[in-house]
LUMKEPA-480469 format. One record per residue (C-alpha): x, y, z. Coordinates in steps of 0.1 Angstrom, whole numbers, plus 5000, padded with zeros to 4 digits. Layout:
N
XYZ
...
REM end
This chain:
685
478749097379
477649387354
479949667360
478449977342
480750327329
481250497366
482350897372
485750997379
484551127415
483150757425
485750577415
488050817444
484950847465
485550397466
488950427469
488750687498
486250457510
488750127509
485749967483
489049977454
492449987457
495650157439
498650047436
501349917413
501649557397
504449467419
502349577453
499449387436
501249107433
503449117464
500249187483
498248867465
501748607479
502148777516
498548787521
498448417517
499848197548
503348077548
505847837565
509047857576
510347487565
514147337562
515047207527
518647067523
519547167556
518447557549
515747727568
513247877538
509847987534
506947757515
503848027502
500647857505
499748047469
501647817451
500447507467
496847527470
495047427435
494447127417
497747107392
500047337414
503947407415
505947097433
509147237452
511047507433
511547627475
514247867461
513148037430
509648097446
511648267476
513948457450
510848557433
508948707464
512048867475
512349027440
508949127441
508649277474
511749457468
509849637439
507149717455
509249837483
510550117458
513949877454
516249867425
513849557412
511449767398
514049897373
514749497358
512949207350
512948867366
514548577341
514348227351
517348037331
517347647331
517247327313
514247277294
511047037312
511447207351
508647427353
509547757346
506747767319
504647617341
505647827372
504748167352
501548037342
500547937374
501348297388
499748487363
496348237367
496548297406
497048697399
493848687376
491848527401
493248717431
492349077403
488948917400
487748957429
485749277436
487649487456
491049387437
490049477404
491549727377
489849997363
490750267334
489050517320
487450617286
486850987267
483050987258
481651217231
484451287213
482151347178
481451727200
485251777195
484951797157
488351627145
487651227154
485451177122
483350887134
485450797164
482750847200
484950707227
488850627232
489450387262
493050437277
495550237254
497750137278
494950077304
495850347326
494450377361
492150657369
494250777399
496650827371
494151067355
493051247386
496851297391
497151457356
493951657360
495551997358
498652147340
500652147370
500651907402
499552107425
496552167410
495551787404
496551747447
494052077455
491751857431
492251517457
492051747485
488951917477
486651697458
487151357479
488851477513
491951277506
494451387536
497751487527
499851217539
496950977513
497851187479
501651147494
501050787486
499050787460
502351007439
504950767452
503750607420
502650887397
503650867361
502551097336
499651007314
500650827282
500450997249
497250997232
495851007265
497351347273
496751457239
493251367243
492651527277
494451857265
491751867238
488951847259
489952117285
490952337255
487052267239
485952317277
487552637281
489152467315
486252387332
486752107350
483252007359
482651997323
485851817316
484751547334
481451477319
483451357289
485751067312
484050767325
485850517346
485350147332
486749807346
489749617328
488549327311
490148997325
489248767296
492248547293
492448497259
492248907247
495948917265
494849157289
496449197326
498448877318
500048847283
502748577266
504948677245
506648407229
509448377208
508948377173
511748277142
513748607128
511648677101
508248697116
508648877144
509249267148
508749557175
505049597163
504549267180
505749397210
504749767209
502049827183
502350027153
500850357132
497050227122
495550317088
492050267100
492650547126
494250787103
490750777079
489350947108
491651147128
492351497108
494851587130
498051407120
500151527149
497251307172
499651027190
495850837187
496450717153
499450477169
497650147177
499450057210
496749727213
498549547184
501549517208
501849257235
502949547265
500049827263
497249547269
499849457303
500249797311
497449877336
499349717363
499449377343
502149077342
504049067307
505348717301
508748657276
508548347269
512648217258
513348597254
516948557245
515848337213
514348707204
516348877175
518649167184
516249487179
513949317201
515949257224
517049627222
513149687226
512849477255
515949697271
514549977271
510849917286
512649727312
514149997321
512450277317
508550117318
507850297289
506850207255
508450477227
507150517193
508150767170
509351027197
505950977219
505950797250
503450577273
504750457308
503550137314
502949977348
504349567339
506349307363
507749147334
509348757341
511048617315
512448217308
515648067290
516947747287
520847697297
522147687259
519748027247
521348227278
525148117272
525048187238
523548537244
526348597268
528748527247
527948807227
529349097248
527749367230
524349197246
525249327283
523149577296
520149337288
521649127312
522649387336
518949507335
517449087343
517348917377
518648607370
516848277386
518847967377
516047707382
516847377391
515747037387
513346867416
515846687434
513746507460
512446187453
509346227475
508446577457
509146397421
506146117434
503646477429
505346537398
504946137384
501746157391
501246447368
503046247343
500945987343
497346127349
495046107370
492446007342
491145657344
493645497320
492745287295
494445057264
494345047231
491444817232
489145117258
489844797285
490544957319
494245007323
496044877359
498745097373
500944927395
501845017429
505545047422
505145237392
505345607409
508445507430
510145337399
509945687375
510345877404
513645757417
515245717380
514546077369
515746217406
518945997405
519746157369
519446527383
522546437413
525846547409
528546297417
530146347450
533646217468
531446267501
528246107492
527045777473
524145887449
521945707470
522845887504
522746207481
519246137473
518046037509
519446377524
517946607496
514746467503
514946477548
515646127551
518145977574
521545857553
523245637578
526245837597
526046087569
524346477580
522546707560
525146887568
527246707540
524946757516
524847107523
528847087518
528146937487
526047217472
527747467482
531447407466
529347267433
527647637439
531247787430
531247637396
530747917373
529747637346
525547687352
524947297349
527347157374
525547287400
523647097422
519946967405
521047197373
521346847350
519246597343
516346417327
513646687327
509846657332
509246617297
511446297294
509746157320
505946237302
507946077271
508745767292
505245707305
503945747272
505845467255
505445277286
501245287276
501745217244
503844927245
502144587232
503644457270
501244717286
498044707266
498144297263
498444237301
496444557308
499144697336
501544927338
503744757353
506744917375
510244747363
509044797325
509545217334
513245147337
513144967301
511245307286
513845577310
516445357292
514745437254
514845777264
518045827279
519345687246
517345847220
517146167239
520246257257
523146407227
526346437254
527746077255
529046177290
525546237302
524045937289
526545757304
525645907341
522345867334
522445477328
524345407356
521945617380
519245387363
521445107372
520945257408
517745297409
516844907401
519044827428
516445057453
513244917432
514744567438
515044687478
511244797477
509944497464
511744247489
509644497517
506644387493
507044057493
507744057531
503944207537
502343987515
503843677531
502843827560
499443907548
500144247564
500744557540
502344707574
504244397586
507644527578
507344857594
506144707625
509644467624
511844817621
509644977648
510144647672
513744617664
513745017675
511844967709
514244627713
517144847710
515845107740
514644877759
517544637763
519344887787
516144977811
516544927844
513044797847
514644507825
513144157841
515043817836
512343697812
513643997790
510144187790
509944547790
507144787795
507045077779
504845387764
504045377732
504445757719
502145697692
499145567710
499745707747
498945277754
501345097778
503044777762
504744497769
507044307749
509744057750
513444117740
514743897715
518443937713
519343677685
516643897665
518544227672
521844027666
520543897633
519444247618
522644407633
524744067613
522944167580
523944557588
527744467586
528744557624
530744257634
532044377667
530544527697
531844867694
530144917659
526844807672
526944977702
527545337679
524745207658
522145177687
523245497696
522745657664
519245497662
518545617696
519445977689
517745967659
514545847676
514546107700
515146367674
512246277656
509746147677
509346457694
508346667665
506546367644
505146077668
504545867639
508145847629
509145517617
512345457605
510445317569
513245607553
515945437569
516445187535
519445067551
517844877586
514644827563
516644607543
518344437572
515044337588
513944257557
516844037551
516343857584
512543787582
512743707545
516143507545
516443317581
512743337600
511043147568
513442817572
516842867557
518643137532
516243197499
513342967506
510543227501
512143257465
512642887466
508842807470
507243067451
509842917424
508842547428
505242517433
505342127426
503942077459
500842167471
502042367503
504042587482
501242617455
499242707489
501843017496
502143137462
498043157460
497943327492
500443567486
498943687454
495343727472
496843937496
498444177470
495544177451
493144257481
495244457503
498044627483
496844697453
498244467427
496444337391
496843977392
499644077359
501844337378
501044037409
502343757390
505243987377
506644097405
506943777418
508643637390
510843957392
511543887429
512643547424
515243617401
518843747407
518744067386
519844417401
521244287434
523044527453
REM end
């Protein structure tokens, strides 16, 4: 939409009118997050909030539950008239988890959210300045530091109460409105003032004449002129200076203004901050890597919202966020004399994503979701597994070794699942005392292979000669690449060590996986398993019923369907799993019925289509037992799909791979793979 020069006295006339709005950038953007819905959710045992904002777009932010809540709050708080407004928000963490990205993302939502009609910025321009005599060839100044025109109508007049009489009169604001409205008065910058005083003094105070000269315009939102949003990012020592940042004396001005005291002939535009000013979002990207004096800039406008050249001053209106990685931020600490830049920054220690099911999201970012294709332009096959496989080795490197918990209950519980007798309540144990730690990247999540080293992963996975000649990505080569990385990547010996054992660990739960695999394609099912772990369930509650007949069949509900079923009990079955569990005497199963019982009715209540498939533990059991003892004797799945010299095993093997070619989306390469894979020993647990 066109939007043409408007008068001062319809630009209040809208606002009166609730057509525009005014406010600061942190009620702008504090109204943009609470006006979208939100949830009240649990993550690692702690009741939090999830904003739709961040979730509802094509590439959005995964997780990051906690710095998205600290950032709100922050926000809010500032808006609220807090202490916030006086700081800036600094998110500190390990490079590759999406603090860049999360920035990015907010300033894209806050320029689509400022595009909309009634949400959009204005300033104001001086028109006809060649009738003032002393601008040379200079007809119209817009506001440098984008200045609102409520601003101007609030510094109409020498004194306040004047400009209120003015808000009073002219528009009918009530009183308790212009209360408001100078909750967030600041005085006009500079030139502006400068400018505004010449015209009343040319228009001998008459205001209707004053205002012939201002026209109210809209802030342009193009995204690449830096306006409303604008990065700043870290440049080396010798290239970057305050003019980058504030803007600097402009020859080109000076051959036109006569008047050298005119605070016009500073060009405030050159700087990163005036083009943010109007109620904008001022990025630092890795401000700490900054050299000291602009650092000593960055202090005082975070302060004091004001940018200061030569004596004059412009307030700005900014939210300024900030990032740092770990080793940038310890470093400036350790020089003491750096305080109060510190003292003046909210810091948000981001973490890694620590839940495997969250990291699928982020994988699939990792890999694309172009149609992938090798070297050749042949169509590239991505294999089922693949997203688990990455997934689970990069989440595995971001936990903390715990006395409490085995890496593998530690990943379970951070991501809702059940871990055997173990609570959330552990894990919640567990982050807290790591919490204490005043060494950053112990905490929990705070270490470990980042989003980047997982893009790097991928992409040697594509373009190894493995990949491109069987035209597959095929899942158990992504532990060979992590591997690569984790060794050419990773400097701390201790680290690297970690990290290749949790790789270790995460073979073992790929290995896990594909036994459930092979179990549904013997069974030509891609369900079959989870129906075995949901029978083995109802078996379990149905064994005590009273309605219990000698022929062991039991009628019953299903919560799922609303249907009545009937099914026999088969106690050697239950036996069997309960044998591969390790509960040898009656007490032990007994406590693990129970367990599964309470669990089931935890669950089932608040999802209906709960099925125990995150319970790796009993999945692997019935796995064990239809794999290992239903098909005739221990290993003969592996034995015939090993041996195909007869024609009844050939039979099985060709069967098997239709099925995971037709129903579970295997190549016939990552098919014949994981076969081959399954019948070996490697990465038993």
């Amino acid at each position: 939409m066109k939007h043409r020069p408007t008068t001062l006295h319809h630009h209040l006339t809208a606002i009166k009118n609730s057509d525009r709005i005014f406010e600061n950038a942190f009620q702008g953007v504090a109204r943009m997050i609470l006006e979208s819905s939100i949830e009240k959710i649990v993550v690692k045992g702690r009741t939090t909030y999830d904003f739709s904002i961040f979730r509802n777009s094509g590439k959005h932010v995964i997780g990051m539950y906690d710095e998205i809540n600290s950032f709100v709050s922050f926000v809010k708080d500032a808006a609220e008239d807090g202490s916030s407004k006086e700081m800036a928000y600094v998110l500190v963490g390990e490079p590759g988890n999406g603090k860049t990205f999360l920035v990015e993302y907010l300033c894209g939502k806050y320029r689509d959210f400022l595009a909309r009609e009634k949400n959009r910025k204005y300033t104001f321009k001086f028109s006809n300045l060649e009738q003032l005599g002393h601008y040379g060839r200079i007809q119209s100044i817009e506001s440098q530091t984008y200045e609102d025109p409520m601003i101007l109508a609030m510094n109409l007049f020498d004194t306040r109460d004047e400009s209120r009489e003015f808000l009073a009169k002219s528009v009918g604001f009530s009183d308790r409105e212009i209360e408001t409205f100078y909750e967030n008065y600041r005085p006009l910058g500079a030139c502006s003032g400068y400018i505004l005083n010449d015209i009343r003094s040319f228009c001998d105070g008459n205001i209707d004449k004053v205002l012939e000269f201002l026209h109210v315009v809209p802030v342009p939102l193009t995204e690449s002129l830096g306006t409303i949003t604008g990065k700043y990012p870290a440049k080396d020592k010798i290239t970057s200076s305050a003019v980058d940042l504030l803007g600097e004396e402009s020859i080109q001005r000076l051959l036109h203004i006569s008047d050298t005291n005119n605070p016009y002939r500073f060009d405030l535009r050159r700087g990163a901050l005036a083009r943010v000013a109007g109620g904008g979002i001022h990025f630092s990207d890795e401000i700490y890597k900054n050299k000291k004096d602009l650092v000593q800039v960055y202090l005082g406008v975070i302060q004091n919202r004001m940018i200061e050249i030569d004596g004059y001053k412009w307030p700005i209106d900014t939210l300024i966020i900030a990032t740092s990685n770990n080793s940038e931020f310890n470093r400036f600490l350790a020089e003491k004399e750096e305080a109060p830049i510190v003292d003046r920054c909210r810091i948000c220690y981001v973490s890694h994503n620590t839940d495997y099911k969250l990291q699928a999201e982020l994988t699939a970012y990792a890999i694309g979701n172009e149609t992938k294709t090798t070297l050749t332009r042949e169509k590239l096959h991505i294999d089922p597994n693949l997203n688990y496989a990455a997934s689970v080795s990069v989440v595995l490197s971001r936990l903390p070794r715990s006395e409490k918990l085995t890496p593998v209950e530690t990943m379970k519980l951070a991501a809702g699942e059940v871990a055997g007798e173990k609570s959330i309540k552990t894990l919640a144990e567990v982050i807290d005392i790591l919490a204490q730690d005043p060494e950053i990247t112990k905490r929990f999540g705070q270490k470990g292979l980042g989003q980047r080293n997982l893009g790097r992963a991928v992409q040697l996975l594509i373009e190894s000669s493995e990949t491109n000649e069987g035209r597959c990505m095929f899942a158990y080569d992504m532990f060979k690449t992590v591997e690569r990385i984790i060794l050419d990547y990773v400097p701390d010996a201790n680290d690297r060590a970690k990290y290749l054992e949790d790789l270790k660990i995460g073979k073992g739960l790929y290995r896990e996986r594909i036994m459930t695999e092979m179990f549904n394609a013997y069974m030509d099912e891609p369900h079959a398993i989870r129906k075995d772990v949901m029978n083995y369930v109802n078996m379990i509650i149905g064994i005590d019923a009273e309605n219990l007949g000698p022929d062991k069949m039991w009628k019953y509900k299903d919560p799922q369907s609303g249907e009545l079923k009937a099914f026999k009990i088969d106690e050697r079955y239950i036996k069997s799993v309960e044998e591969r569990l390790g509960l040898k005497t009656e007490e032990q199963r007994e406590a693990f019925r129970t367990s599964i019982r309470k669990i089931y009715g935890q669950k089932i209540s608040v999802n209906p289509d709960y099925d125990f498939m995150d319970n790796l533990e009993l999945v692997k059991a019935v796995t064990d037992v239809r794999l290992k003892s239903d098909i005739a004797g221990a290993g003969s799945l592996i034995g015939a799909l090993a041996n195909r010299t007869n024609e009844e095993n050939q039979k099985l093997y060709d069967r098997m791979i239709d099925t995971m070619l037709s129903k579970l989306n295997y190549c016939r390469t990552c098919a014949l793979k994981t076969i081959e894979y399954f019948c070996t020993q490697e990465d038993e647990q």
